[in-house]
N, C-alpha and C positions, 0 to 999 in steps of 0.2 A: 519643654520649650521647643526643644528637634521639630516633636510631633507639630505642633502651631507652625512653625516659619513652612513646616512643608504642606499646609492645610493653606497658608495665607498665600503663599507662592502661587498657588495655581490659580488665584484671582488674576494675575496677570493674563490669563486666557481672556476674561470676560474684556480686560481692556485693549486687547488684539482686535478681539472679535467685534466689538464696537467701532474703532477706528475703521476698519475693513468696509464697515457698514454704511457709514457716515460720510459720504465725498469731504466734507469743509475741515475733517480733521486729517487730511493723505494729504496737504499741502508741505513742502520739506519743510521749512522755518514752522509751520506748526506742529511736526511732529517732533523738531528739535524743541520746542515748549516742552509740549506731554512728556516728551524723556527725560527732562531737567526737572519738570515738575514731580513727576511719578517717583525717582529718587530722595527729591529731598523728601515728600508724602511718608512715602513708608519709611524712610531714616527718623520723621518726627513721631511717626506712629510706633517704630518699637522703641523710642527716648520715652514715649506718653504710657506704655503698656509696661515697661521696666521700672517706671519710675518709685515703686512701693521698694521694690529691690533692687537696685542698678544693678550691675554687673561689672566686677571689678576690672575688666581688660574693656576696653574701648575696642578693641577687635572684633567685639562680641555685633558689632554696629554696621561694620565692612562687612560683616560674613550673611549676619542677616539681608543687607539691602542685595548684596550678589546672590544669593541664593534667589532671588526674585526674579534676576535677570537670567538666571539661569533655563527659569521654564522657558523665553521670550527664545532662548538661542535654539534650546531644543525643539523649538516649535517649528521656529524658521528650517533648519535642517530635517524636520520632518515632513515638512511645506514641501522644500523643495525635491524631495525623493518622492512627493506622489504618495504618502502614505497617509497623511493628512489635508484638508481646504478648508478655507475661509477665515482664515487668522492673518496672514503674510502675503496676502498677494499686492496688497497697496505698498507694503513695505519694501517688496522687490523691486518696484517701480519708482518709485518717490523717497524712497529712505538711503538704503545702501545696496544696490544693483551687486556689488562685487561677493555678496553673501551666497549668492548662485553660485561660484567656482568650486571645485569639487574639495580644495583646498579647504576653505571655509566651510563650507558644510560638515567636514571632518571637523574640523575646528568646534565648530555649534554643537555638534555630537559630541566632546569630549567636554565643555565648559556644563554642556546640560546634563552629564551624566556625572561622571566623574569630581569636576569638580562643586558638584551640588552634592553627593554623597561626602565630599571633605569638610565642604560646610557646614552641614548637620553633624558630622560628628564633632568637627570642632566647635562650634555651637551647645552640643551635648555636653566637652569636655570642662569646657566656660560654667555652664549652669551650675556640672557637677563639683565647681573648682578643683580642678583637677587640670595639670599639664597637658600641653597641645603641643611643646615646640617644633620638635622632629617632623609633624605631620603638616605643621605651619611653614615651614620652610621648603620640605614637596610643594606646599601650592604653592607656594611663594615663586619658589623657581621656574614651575609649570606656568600658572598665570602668566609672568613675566615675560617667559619666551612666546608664549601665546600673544598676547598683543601687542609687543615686542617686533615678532615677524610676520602680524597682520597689519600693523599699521604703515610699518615700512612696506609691503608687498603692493598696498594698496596706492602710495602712491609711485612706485619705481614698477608695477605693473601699467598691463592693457587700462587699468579702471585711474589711474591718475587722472585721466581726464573728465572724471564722471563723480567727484567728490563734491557731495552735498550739505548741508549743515547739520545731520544728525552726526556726520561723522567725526566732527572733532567731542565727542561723547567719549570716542573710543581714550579720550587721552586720561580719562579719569579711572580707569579701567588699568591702566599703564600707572598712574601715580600710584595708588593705592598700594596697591604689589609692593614696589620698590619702598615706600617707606613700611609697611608691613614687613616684608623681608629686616630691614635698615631694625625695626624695633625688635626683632624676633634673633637676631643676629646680635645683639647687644643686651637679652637677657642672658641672667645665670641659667647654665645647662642644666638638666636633670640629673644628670651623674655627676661624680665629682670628679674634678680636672686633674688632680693631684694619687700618681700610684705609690706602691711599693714597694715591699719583697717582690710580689707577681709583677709586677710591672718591669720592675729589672731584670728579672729571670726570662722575660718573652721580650725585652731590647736586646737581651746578648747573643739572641739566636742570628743567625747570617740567615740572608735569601736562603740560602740553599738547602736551609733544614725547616723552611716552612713552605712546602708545595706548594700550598693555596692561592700564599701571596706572589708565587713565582709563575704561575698561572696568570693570577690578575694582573702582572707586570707585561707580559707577555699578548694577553686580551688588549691591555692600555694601548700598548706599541702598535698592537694592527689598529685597532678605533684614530690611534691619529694617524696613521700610515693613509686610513680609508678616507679622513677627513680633510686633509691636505689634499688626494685626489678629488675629491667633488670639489673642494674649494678653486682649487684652479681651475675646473672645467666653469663654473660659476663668475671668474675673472676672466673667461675667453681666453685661455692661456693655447697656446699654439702648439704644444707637447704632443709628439704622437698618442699616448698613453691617454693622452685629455680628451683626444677627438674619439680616440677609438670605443673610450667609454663612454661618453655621451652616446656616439651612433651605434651604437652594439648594446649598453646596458643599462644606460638611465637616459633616456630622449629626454624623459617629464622634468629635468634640471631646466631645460630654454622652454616650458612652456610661458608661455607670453603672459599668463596672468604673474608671475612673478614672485608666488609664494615662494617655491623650489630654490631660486637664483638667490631670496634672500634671507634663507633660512641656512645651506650650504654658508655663507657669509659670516653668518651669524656665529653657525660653528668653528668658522675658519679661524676670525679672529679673536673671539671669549674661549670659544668651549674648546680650542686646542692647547692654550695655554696650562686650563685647569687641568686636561686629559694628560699633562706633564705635569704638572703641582702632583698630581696623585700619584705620578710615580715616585716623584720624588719621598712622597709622604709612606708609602710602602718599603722606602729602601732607608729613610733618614728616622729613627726611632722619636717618637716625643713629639710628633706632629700634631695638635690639638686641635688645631682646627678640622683637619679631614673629617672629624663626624658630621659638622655644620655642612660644610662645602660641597662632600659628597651627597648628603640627600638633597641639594637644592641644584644641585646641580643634576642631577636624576630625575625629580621632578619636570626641570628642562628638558630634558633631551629625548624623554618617553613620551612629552605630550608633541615636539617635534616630529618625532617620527613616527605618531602614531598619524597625525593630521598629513604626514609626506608618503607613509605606505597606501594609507585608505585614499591621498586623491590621487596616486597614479595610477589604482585602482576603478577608481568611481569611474560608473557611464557618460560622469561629464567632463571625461578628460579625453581629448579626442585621441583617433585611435594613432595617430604619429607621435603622440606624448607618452602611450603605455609603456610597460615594462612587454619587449620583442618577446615573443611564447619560446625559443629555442634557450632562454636562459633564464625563466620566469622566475622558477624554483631558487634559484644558485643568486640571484639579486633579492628576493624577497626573503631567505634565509640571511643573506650578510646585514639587511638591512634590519631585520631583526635580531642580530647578533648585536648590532650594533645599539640598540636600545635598550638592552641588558646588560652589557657589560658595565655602564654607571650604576645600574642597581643592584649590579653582585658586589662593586665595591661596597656602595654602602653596606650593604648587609657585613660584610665579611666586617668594616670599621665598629658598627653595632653590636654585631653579635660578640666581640671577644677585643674590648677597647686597650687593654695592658700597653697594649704596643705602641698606640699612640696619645699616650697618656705620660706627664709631665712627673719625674720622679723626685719625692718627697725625700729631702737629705736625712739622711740615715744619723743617730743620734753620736753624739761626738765628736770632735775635732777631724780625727783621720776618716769619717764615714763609711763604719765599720758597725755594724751591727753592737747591741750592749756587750756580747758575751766574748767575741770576738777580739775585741774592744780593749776589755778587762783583761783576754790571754796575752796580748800585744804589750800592757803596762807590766806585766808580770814577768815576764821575759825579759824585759828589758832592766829590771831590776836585778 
C-alpha cells in the first residue's frame, strides 16, 4: 500500500502543472476550491480503494491524504530554490506569497521529505497491523510545531497583510495533528507501564551513579538556560545579554518575516516548561509519562530547528539576518546542540525504560518479596 500512496502522490505534479497552465484556475478563491476539492477527492478515493479491506486505525486516512500534500510542499520549495519550473509560479503569486521566505522553504523541504518518509512507514505499519505509536507521536509533535509556528508567523510577520483564501487551508493541517497526537496519546503503549525487581533496582540508584542521566540533567539545564535567552530577546527585553546576542549572534530572531520571533515564543512558553518536566522526570523515579512526551516533544523541536538553522542560512535571508562569519561555527554548533538534546532524552527514556516505569507491589502485606517474606514470619515466631 506504501508503494501506491507514493505512486498516486506524485499525481499531484500533473495538478500543479495544469493550474500553472490555465490562467481561469490562479484565481485565489478558485484555488481555495481546487484545495478543498483535491482533499476531500483523494480522502474519498482511498475510503473507495480500501473499501474490500478498510483499515483498522482511521489514521490510516490523515496519512494518506498528507502524504499528497506533501509532494505540493516539496515542489513549492524546489520552485523556489531554482531547481525546478513550471508547477508554482501561479501559486507564489496568487496562493500563498509568504512560501518564498527562506523560513518556509525550509519548512516545505522538511513536510516533503521527512514527513512523507513518516507517512509511508506509518502507512506501512497500518497495512501490516503492526504499532506506529512512538513514530506517531514524532509527527505528531513535528507537524504541530510546523504549523503551529507557520501559521502564527504568517500573520504576526511582514506577510499578515497579504493573507489570501488558500490560507485558512493551513488550519486543517493544524487540527489534524492535535487531535492525532489527542488519539495517539490516549492509546495503550507498546510496552508495559508496570515494572519490577528491575525496575526497583534502577529507582534506588541516586543521580550520581548514573552518569548518563547526569549528563542529560545538565544538557536540560543549558537548552532552557539557552531558551529563556532567545526568548527574551524575542520579547524585546532590554537586558544587556539580549541585545548583545541578538547584534553579535542571532540578528535572523528580528528578521521581519516573523518566523524566528515566533517560534523562540513558542519555545519560550511550551517547550520550556517541558525542558523542566523532563528534569524533573530524570531525578523523580516512576515518571511514565516521559516516553510519550519526550519523543513528541523531539519531534517538535528538531523540525524547529531544522526550518530556523536552514533559513538563516538560505540566500533568502538577507545578509543583516545571517548568522556574523566571526562566530558562525560556535552558534550553528549551539544551535544544533540544541536540537539533540530532546532526542538524546528520548532515546536514553527508550532504550532502558525501568526507571521510569510504575512499580508493581511486590506480593504480601509488608512488600517483600515471597521468600523474604516467609524469613520475616519465621523470625518472628
Amino acid at each position: 500500500m506504501e508503494t501506491f500512496v507514493f505512486l498516486f502522490s506524485l499525481s499531484a505534479l500533473g495538478i500543479l502543472y495544469a493550474m500553472n497552465t490555465i490562467p481561469e484556475l490562479q484565481e485565489p478563491y478558485v484555488i481555495l476550491g481546487i484545495g478543498a476539492a483535491v482533499l476531500v477527492v483523494v480522502f474519498l478515493f482511498y475510503l473507495l480503494i480500501t473499501r474490500g479491506n478498510p483499515p483498522k486505525d482511521a489514521l490510516f486516512f490523515v496519512f494518506a491524504v498528507f502524504s499528497f500534500t506533501c509532494v505540493i510542499d516539496l515542489t513549492s520549495a524546489l520552485e523556489y530554490d531554482g531547481i525546478i519550473s513550471g508547477f508554482m509560479e501561479f501559486y507564489q503569486k496568487t496562493g500563498e506569497p509568504y512560501l518564498g521566505t527562506a523560513y518556509a522553504i525550509m519548512m516545505c523541504y522538511w513536510d516533503g521529505i521527512a514527513h512523507f518518509i513518516m507517512y509511508l512507514m506509518m502507512i506501512s505499519r497500518i497495512t501490516d497491523r503492526k504499532a506506529y505509536r512512538t513514530l506517531g507521536l514524532f509527527w505528531a509533535g513535528s507537524l504541530c510545531a510546523n504549523m503551529s509556528v507557520f501559521i502564527a508567523g504568517i500573520v504576526a510577520g511582514k506577510y499578515g497583510s497579504e493573507i489570501r483564501p488558500v490560507f485558512w487551508l493551513n488550519f486543517l493541517f493544524l487540527l489534524m495533528p492535535v487531535c492525532a497526537a489527542i488519539t495517539l496519546f490516549t492509546r495503550p503503549k507498546d510496552r508495559p507501564l508496570v515494572g519490577g525487581y528491575n525496575a526497583h533496582n534502577a529507582q534506588s540508584m541516586k543521580l550520581i551513579w548514573r552518569p548518563l542521566d547526569l549528563i542529560l540533567v545538565l544538557l536540560l539545564l543549558a537548552a532552557m538556560a539557552f531558551t529563556i535567552l532567545r526568548g527574551l530577546v524575542a520579547l524585546d527585553s532590554p537586558l544587556g545579554a539580549c541585545s548583545i546576542y541578538l547584534r553579535h549572534y542571532e540578528p535572523y530572531l528580528k528578521d521581519p518575516v516573523g518566523y524566528p520571533r515566533v517560534m523562540m515564543l513558542h519555545l519560550f512558553f511550551y517547550g520550556l516548561p517541558l525542558l523542566g518536566a523532563f528534569i524533573y522526570g530524570l531525578l523523580k523515579p516512576g515518571c511514565a509519562w516521559m516516553s510519550d512526551w519526550t519523543v513528541f516533544f523531539a519531534g517538535a523541536v528538531i523540525q524547529c530547528q531544522w526550518a530556523h538553522i536552514g533559513g538563516s542560512l538560505h540566500a533568502r535571508t538577507t545578509a543583516p539576518f545571517r548568522i556574523p562569519t566571526d562566530v558562525f561555527w560556535s552558534v550553528l554548533a549551539a544551535n544544533l546542540l540544541y536540537a539533540v538534546i530532546p532526542v538524546l532524552v528520548a532515546m536514553r527514556v527508550h532504550s532502558n525504560q525501568y526507571f521510569f516505569l510504575k512499580i508493581a507491589p511486590f506480593p504480601g502485606q509488608t512488600g517483600l518479596p515471597n521468600s523474604e517474606e516467609k524469613d520475616t514470619k519465621y523470625k518472628d515466631k
